[in-house]
C-alpha positions as CSV (number, residue, x, y, z in Angstrom):
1,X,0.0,0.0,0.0
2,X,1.3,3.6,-0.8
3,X,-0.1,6.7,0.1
4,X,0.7,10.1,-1.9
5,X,-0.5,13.8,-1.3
6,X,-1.4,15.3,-4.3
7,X,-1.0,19.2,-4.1
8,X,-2.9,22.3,-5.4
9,X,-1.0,25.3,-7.8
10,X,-2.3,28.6,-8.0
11,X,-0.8,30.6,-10.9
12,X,1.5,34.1,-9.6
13,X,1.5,34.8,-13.5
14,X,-0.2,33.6,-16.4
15,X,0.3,34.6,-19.6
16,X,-0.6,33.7,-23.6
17,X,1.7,33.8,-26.5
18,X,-0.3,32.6,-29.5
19,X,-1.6,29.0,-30.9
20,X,0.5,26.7,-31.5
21,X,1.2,24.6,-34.8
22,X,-0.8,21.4,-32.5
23,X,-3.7,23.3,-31.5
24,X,-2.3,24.2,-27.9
25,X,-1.6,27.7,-26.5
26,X,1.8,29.1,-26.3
27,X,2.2,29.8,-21.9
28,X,4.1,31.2,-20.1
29,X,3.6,31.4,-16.2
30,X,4.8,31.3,-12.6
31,X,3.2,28.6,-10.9
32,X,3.4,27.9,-7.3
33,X,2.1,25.0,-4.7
34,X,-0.1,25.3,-2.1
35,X,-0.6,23.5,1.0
36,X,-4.1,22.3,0.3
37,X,-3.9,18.7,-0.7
38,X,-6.0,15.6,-1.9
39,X,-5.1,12.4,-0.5
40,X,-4.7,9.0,-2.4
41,X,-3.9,5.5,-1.5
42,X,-3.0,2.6,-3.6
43,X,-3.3,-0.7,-3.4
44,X,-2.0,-4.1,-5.6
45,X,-5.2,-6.0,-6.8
46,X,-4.5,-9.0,-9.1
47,X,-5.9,-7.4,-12.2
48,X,-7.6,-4.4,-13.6
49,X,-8.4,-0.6,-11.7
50,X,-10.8,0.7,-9.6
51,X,-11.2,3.7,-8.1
52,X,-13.3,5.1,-5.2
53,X,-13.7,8.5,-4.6
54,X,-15.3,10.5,-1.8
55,X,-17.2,12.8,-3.8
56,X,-19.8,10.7,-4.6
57,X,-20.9,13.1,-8.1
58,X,-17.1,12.6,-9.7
59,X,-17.0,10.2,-11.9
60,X,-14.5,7.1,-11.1
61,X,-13.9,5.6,-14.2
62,X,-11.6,5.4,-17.2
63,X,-12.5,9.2,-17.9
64,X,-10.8,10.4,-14.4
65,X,-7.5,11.5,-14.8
66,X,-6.1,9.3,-11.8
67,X,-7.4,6.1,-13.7
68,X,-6.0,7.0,-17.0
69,X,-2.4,7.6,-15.2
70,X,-2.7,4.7,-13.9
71,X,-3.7,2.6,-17.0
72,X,-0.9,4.7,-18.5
73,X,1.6,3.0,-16.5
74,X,0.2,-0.2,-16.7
75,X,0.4,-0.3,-20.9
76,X,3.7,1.7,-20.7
77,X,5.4,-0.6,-18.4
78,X,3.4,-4.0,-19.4
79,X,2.2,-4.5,-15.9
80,X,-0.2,-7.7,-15.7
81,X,-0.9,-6.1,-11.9
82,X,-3.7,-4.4,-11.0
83,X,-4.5,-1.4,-8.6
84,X,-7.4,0.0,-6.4
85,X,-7.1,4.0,-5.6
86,X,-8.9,5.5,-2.8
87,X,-8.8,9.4,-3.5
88,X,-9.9,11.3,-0.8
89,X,-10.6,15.1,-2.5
90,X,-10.5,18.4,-0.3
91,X,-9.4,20.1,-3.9
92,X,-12.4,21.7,-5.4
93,X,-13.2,20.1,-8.8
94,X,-12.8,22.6,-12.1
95,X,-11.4,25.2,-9.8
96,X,-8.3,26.5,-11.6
97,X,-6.1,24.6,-8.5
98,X,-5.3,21.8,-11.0
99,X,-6.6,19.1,-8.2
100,X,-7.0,16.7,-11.3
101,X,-3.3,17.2,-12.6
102,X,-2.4,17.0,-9.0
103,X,-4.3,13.3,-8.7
104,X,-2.5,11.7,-12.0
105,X,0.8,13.2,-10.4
106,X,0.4,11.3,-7.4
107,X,-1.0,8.2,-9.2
108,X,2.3,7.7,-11.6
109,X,4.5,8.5,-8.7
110,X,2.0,6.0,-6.0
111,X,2.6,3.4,-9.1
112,X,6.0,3.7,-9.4
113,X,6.5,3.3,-5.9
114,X,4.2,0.3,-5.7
115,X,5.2,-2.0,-8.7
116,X,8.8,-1.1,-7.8
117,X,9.5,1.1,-11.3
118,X,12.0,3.6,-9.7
119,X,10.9,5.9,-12.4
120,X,13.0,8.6,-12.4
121,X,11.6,12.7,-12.3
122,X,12.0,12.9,-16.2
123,X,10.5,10.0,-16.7
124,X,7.7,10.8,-14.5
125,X,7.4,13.9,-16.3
126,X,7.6,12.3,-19.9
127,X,4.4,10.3,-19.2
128,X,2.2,13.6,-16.9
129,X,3.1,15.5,-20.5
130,X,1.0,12.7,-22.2
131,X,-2.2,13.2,-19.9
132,X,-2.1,17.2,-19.0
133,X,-0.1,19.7,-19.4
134,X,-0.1,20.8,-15.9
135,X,0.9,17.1,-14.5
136,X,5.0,18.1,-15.1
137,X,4.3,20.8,-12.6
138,X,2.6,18.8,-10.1
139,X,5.0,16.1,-10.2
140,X,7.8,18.5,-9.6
141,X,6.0,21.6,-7.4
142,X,7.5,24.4,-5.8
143,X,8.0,27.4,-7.5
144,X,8.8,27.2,-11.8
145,X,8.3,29.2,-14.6
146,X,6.1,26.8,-17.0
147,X,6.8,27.4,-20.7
148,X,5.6,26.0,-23.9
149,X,2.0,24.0,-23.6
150,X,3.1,24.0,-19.8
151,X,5.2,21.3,-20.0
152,X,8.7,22.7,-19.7
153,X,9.9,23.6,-16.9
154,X,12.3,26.1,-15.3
155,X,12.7,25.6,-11.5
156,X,13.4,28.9,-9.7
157,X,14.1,30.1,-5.8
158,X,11.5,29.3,-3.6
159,X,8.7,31.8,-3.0
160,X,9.1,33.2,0.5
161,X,6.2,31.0,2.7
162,X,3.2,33.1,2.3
163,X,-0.1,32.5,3.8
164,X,-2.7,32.6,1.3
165,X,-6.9,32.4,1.0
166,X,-8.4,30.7,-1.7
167,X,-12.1,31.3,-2.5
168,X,-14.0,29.0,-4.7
169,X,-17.6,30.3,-6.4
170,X,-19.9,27.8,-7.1
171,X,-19.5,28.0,-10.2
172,X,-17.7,26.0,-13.0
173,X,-15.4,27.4,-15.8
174,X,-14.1,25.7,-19.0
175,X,-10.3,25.7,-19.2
176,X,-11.3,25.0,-23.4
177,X,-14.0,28.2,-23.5
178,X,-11.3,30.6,-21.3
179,X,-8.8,30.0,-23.6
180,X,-10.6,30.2,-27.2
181,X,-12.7,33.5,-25.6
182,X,-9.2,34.9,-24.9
183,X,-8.0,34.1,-28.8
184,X,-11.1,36.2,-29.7
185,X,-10.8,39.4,-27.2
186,X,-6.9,39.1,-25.7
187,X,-5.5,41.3,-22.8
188,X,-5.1,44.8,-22.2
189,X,-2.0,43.9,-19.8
190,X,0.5,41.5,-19.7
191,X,2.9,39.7,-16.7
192,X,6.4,40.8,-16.1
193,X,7.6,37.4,-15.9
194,X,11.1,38.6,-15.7
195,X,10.1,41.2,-13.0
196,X,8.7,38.6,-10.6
197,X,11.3,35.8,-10.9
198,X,13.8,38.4,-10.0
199,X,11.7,39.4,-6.7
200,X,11.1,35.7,-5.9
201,X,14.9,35.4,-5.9
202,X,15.0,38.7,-3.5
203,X,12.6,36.9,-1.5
204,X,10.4,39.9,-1.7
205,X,6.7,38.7,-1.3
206,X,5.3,42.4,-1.1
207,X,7.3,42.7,-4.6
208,X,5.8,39.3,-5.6
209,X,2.4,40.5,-5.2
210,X,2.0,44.0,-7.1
211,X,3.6,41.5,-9.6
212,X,1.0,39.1,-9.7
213,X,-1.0,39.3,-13.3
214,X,-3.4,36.6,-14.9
215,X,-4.4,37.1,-19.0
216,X,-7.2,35.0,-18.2
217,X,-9.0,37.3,-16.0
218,X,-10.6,39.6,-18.5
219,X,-12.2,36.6,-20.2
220,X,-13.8,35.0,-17.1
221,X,-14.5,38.2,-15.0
222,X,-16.3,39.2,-18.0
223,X,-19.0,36.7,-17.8
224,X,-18.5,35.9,-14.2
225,X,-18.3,39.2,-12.3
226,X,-18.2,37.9,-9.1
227,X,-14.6,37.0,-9.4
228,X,-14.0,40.6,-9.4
229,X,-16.2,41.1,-6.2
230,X,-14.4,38.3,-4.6
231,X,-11.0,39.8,-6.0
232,X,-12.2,43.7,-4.0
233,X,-13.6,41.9,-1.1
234,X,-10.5,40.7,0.1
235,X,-7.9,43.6,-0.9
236,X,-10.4,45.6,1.6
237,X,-9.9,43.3,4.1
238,X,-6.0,44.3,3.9
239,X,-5.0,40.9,1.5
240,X,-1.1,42.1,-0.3
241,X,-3.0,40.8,-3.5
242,X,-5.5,39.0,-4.9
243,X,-6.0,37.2,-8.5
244,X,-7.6,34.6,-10.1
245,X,-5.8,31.0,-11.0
246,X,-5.8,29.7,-14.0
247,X,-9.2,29.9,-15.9
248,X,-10.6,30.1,-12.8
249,X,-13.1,30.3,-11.0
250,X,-10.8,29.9,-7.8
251,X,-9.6,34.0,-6.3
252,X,-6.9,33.4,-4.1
253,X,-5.3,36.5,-1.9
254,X,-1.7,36.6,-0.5
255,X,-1.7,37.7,3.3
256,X,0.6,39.4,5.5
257,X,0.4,36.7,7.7
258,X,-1.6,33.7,9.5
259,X,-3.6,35.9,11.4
260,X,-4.6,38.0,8.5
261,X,-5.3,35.0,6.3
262,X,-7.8,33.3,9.1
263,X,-9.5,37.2,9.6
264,X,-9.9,37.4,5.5
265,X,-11.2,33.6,5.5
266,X,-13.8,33.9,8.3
267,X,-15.1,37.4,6.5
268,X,-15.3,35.4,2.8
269,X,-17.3,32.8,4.8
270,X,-20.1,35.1,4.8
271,X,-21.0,34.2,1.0
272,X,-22.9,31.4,0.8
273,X,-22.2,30.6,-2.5
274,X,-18.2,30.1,-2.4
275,X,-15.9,27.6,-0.4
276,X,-13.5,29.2,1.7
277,X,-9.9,28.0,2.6
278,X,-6.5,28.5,4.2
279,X,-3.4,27.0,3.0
280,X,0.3,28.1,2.7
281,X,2.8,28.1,-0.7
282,X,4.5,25.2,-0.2
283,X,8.4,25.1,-0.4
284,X,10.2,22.4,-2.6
285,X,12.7,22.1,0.5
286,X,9.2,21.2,2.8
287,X,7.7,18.6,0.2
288,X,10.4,16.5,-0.1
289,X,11.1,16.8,3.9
């Protein structure tokens, strides 16, 4: 039996460089993990995969990411072996937090681990690539500047460990119609990419956050304003910043601090309609502690 944490990202930058020759979008963006974690456990069964899940609406079958990284492994590596994954999910689904992403992560390495593999980080990464283009990242986590389709991967400094809020409205967002709404309109502003590695490096989270910009926003705020409520709610409870991650819908805020991260949580918990919570970035140095 192994058991893995998969981890959340939130995005300090996004940004969009054109359509590719393939039919993905040229990225490029700072990425960072989060404390907030699913949990999954595997086990050896003689044959086949199952998967249980605790969210009883998510569908556990060959469509979920976890069970296609696993029957990845299994045709990549001709393993007659089987495996049963319990996935405990506190990752909100379709949230811009790349929980899926995070849960194939956890499966290649949980397989590895259990059928023996040693599969080495490139490797590893070779196979997330074929899945998701966020799966390199959550294989690796920390703090990296994500090029290409998202796949290649530039590890930097560690972000100074920052308390931050994450605020999920019920609603859902399409990664697919965030991105082909953004070839039709584009973005008025643009991330310094080369402004914020450098105050990573500094360790400068105040200069982090006036750096934090997301090319996505103007599509999904558009037709979801309440992003943009969320967003001015928390700034006015004192939060350094506050963006959306990914396509969204997920705003997270940066705080000054633990305190200021429960006082901004407890005051978000007043909308009925969003799912509140409290996590930290997490530091390469602590994940592989």
């Amino acid at each position: 039996m192994v058991t893995v944490e998969a981890n959340a990202k939130i995005n300090l930058t996004l940004d969009i460089l054109g359509k590719r020759p393939d039919g993905y979008h040229e990225v490029a963006m700072v990425m960072q993990t989060v404390g907030l974690h699913d949990t999954l456990t595997l086990e050896k069964r003689e044959q086949g995969i199952s998967l249980n899940i605790n969210v009883p609406w998510l569908k556990a079958d060959e469509k979920n990411l976890a069970w296609r990284a696993a029957a990845l492994v299994q045709e990549e590596f001709g393993l007659t072996g089987g495996v049963h994954i319990e996935l405990i999910k506190r990752i909100p689904v379709a949230a811009g937090l790349a929980g899926g992403s995070a849960d194939a992560a956890a499966v290649l390495k949980g397989m590895s681990e259990l059928y023996g593999l040693n599969l080495s980080d490139n490797k590893l990464c070779e196979l997330g690539a074929k899945l998701g283009s966020d799966i390199p990242f959550c294989l690796l986590g920390g703090t990296m500047l994500a090029t290409g389709r998202g796949e290649v991967l530039k590890r930097l400094p560690d972000m100074p460990e920052t308390w931050v809020v994450l605020v999920k409205p019920r609603i859902s967002v399409s990664t697919a119609w965030a991105y082909q709404n953004y070839d039709e309109q584009g973005a008025e502003r643009h991330p310094d990419n080369e402004a914020i590695q450098k105050e990573i490096a500094r360790g400068n989270r105040k200069g982090v956050a006036k750096l934090l910009c997301n090319v996505l926003e103007s599509v999904t705020i558009n037709k979801y304003d309440v992003i943009e409520r969320y967003k001015q709610m928390m700034l006015a409870k004192g939060a350094m910043a506050s963006m959306m991650s990914g396509s969204g819908p997920t705003v997270f805020a940066l705080a000054k601090n633990r305190e200021q991260a429960e006082e901004i949580a407890g005051f978000m918990r007043q909308e009925k309609n969003a799912d509140v919570f409290v996590t930290r970035t997490f530091q390469l140095n602590r994940m592989k502690a």
